[in-house]
TIMI-2910 file (N, C-alpha, C, CB; in pm, 1 decimal, decimal comma, always signed):
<rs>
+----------+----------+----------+----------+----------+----------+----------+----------+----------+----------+----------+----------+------+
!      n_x !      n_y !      n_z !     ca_x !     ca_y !     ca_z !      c_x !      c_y !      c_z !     cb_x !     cb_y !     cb_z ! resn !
+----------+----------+----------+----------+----------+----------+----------+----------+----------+----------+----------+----------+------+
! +18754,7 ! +11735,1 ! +14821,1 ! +18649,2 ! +11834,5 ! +14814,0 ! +18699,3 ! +11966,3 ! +14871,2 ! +18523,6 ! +11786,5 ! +14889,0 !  Unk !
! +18675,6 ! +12109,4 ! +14843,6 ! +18732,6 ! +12234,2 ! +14811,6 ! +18657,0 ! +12264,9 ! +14988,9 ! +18671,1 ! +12333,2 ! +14632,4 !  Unk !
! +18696,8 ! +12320,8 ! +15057,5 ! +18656,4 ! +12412,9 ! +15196,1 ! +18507,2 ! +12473,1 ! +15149,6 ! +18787,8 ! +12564,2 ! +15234,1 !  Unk !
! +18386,2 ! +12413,8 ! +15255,1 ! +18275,1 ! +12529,4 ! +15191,1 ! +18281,3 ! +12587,4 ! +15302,7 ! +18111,9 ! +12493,8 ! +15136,2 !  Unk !
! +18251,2 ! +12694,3 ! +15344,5 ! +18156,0 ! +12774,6 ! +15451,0 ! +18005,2 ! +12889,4 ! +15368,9 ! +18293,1 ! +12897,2 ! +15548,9 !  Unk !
! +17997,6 ! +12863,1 ! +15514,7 ! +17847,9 ! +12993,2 ! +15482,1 ! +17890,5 ! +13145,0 ! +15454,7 ! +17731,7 ! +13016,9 ! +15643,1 !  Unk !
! +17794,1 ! +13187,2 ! +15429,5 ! +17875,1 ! +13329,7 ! +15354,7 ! +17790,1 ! +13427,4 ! +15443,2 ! +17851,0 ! +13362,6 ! +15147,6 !  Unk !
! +17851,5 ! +13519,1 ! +15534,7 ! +17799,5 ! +13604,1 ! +15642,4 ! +17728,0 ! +13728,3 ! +15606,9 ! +17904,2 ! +13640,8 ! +15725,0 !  Unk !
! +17644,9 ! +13751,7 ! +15659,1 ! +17598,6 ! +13914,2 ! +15616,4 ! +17676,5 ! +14037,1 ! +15677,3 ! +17442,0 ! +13942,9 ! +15666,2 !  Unk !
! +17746,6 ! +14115,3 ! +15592,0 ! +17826,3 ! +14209,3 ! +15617,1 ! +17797,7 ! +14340,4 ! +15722,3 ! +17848,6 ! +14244,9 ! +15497,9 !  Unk !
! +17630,1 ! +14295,3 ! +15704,2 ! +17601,6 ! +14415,1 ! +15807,0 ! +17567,9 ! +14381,6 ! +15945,3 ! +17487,0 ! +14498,5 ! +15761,5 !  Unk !
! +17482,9 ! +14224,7 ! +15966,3 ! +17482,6 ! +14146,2 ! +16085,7 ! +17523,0 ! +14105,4 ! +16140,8 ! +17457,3 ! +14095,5 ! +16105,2 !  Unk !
! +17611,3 ! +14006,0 ! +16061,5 ! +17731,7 ! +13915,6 ! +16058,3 ! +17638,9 ! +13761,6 ! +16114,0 ! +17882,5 ! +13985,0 ! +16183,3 !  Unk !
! +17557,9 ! +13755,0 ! +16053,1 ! +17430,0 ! +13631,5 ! +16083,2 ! +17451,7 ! +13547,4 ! +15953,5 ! +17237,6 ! +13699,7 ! +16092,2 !  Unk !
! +17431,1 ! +13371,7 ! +15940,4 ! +17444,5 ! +13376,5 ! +15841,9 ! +17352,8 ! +13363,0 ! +15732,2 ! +17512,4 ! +13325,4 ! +15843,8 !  Unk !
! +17382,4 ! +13349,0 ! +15580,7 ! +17281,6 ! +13357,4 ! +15524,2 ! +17263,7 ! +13225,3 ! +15488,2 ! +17279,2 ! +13448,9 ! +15433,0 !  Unk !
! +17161,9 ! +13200,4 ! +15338,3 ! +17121,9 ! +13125,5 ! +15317,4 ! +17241,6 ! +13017,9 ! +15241,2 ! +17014,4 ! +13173,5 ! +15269,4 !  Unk !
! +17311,5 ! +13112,8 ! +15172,7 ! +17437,3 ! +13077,6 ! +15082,5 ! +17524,6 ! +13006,0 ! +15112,9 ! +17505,4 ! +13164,6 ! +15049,3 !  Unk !
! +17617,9 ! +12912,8 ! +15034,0 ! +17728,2 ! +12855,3 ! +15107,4 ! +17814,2 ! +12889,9 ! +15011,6 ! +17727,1 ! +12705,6 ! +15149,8 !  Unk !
! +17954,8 ! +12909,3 ! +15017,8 ! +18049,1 ! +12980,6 ! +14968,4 ! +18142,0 ! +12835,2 ! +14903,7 ! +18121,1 ! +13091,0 ! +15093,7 !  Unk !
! +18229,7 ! +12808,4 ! +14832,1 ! +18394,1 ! +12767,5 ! +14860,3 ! +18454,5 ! +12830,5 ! +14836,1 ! +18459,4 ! +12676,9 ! +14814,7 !  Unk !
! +18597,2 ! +12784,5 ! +14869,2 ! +18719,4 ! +12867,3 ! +14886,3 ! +18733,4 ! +12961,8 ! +14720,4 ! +18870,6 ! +12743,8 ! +14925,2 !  Unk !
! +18699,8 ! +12889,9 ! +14623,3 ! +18732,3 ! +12942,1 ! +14524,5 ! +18630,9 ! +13005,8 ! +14460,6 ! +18788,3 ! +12866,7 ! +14459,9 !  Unk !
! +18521,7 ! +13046,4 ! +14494,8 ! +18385,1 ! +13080,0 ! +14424,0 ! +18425,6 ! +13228,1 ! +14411,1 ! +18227,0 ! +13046,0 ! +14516,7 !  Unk !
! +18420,7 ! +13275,3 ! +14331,6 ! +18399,1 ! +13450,0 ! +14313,5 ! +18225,2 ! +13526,6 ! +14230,9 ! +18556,9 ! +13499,8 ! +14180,5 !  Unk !
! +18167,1 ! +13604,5 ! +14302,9 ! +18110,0 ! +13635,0 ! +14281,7 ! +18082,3 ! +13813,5 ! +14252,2 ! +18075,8 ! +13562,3 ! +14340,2 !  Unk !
! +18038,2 ! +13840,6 ! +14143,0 ! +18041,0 ! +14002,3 ! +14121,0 ! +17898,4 ! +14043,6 ! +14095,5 ! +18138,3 ! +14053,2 ! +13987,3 !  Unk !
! +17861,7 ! +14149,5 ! +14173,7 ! +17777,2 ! +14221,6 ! +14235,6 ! +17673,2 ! +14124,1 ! +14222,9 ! +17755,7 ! +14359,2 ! +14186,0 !  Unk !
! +17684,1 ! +14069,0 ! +14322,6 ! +17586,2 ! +13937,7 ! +14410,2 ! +17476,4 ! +14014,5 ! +14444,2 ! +17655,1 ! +13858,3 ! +14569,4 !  Unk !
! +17341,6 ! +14038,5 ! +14497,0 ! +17283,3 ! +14085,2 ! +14580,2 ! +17218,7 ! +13953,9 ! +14679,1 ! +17194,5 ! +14180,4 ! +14511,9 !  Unk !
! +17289,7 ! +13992,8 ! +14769,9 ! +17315,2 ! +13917,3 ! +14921,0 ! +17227,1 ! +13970,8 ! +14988,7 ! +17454,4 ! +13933,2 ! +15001,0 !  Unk !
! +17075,5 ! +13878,3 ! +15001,5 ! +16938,4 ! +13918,7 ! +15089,1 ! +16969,4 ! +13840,3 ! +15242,6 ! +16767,6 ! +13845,6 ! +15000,5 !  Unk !
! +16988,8 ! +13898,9 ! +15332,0 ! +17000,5 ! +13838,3 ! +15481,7 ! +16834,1 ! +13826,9 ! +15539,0 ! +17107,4 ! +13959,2 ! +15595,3 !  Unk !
! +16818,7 ! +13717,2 ! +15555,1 ! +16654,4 ! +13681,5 ! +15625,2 ! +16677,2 ! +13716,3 ! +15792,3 ! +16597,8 ! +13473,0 ! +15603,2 !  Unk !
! +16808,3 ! +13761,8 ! +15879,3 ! +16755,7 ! +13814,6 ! +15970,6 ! +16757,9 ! +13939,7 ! +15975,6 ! +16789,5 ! +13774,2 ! +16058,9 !  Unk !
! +16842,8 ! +14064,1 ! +15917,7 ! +16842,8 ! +14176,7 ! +15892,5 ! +16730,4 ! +14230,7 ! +15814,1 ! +16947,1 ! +14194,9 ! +15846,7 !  Unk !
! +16687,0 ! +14162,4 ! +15727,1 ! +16603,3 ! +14168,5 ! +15598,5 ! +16602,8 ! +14270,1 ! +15537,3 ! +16482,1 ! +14146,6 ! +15608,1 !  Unk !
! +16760,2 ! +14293,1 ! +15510,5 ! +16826,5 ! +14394,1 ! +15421,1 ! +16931,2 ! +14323,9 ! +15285,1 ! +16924,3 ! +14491,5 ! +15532,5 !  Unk !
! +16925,8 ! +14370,2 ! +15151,9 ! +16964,6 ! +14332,3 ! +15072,4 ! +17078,6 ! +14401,2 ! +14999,6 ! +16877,1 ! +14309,9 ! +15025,9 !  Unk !
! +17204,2 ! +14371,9 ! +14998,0 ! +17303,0 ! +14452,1 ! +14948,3 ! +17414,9 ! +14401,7 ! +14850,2 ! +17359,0 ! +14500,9 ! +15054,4 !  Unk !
! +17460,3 ! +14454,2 ! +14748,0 ! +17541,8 ! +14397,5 ! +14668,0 ! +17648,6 ! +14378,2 ! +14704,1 ! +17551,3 ! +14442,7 ! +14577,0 !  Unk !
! +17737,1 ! +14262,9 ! +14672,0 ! +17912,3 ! +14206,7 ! +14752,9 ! +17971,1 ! +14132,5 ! +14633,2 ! +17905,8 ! +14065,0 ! +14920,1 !  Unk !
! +18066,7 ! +14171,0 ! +14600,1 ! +18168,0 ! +14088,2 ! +14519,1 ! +18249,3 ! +13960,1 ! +14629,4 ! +18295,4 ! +14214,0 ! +14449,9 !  Unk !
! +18248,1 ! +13880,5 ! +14576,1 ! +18336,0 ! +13757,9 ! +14656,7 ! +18488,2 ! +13761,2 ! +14567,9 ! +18241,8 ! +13569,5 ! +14640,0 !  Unk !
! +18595,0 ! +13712,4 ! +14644,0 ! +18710,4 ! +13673,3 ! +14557,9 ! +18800,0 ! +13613,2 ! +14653,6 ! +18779,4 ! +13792,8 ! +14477,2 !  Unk !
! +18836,6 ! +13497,0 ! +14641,6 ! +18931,4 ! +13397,9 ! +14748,8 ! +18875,2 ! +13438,9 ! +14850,2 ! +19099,8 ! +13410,5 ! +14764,7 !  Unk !
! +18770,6 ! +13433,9 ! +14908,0 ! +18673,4 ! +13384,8 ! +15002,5 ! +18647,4 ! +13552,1 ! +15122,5 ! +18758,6 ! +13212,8 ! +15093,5 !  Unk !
! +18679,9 ! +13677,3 ! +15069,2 ! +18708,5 ! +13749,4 ! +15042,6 ! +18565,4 ! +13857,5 ! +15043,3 ! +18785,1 ! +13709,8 ! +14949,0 !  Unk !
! +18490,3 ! +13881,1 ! +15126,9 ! +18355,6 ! +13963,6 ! +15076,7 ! +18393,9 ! +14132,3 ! +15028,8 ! +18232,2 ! +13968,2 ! +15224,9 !  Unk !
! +18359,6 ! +14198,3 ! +14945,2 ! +18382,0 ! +14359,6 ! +14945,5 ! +18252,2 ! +14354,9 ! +14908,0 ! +18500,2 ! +14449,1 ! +14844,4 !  Unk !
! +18151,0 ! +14465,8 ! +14975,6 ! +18080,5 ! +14560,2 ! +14964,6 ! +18090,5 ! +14687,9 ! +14917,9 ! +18052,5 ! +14564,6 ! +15041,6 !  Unk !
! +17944,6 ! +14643,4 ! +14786,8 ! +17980,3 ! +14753,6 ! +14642,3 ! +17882,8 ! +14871,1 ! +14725,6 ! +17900,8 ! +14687,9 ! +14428,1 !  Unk !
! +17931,9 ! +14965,9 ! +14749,7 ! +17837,5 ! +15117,9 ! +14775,3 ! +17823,4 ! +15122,2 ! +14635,2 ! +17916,2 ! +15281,1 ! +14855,3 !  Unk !
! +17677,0 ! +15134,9 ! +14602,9 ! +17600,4 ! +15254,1 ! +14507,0 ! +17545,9 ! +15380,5 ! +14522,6 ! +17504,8 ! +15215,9 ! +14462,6 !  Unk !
! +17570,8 ! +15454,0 ! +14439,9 ! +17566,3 ! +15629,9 ! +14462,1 ! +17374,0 ! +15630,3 ! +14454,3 ! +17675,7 ! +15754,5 ! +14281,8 !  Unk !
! +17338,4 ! +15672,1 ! +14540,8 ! +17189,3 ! +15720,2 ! +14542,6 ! +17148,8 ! +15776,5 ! +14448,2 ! +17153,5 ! +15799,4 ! +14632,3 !  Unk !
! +17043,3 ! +15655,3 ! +14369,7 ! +16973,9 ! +15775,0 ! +14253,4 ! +16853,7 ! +15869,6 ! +14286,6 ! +16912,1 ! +15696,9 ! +14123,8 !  Unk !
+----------+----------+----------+----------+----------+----------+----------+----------+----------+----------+----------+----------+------+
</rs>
C-alpha cells in the first residue's frame, strides 16, 4: 500500500479533511481548511503542495 498522509493547509498548517498519497496529483484543487475557514486553490505533484495566486477580478 502507497504512503498516505493528510494534506496541510498552506496558510495554517492545520490539517484538513483530505488525505493525500505519495502519488496523487491534483490541479487547482480548492482546499477548504475548517480551522482557518479559508478556501484556496493548490496543485499537488509528488506530494508536493504549490499555491495557485489568482489575479483579483
Amino acid at each position: 500500500m502507497k504512503h498516505m498522509e493528510w494534506l496541510l493547509c498552506p496558510i495554517c498548517h492545520n490539517k484538513t479533511r483530505i488525505k493525500i498519497r505519495e502519488d496523487t496529483e491534483l490541479k487547482k484543487f480548492p482546499l477548504y481548511c475548517p480551522k482557518c475557514k479559508q478556501e484556496i486553490l493548490i496543485n499537488v505533484k509528488l506530494s508536493n503542495i504549490y499555491v495557485i495566486k489568482e489575479p483579483d477580478a
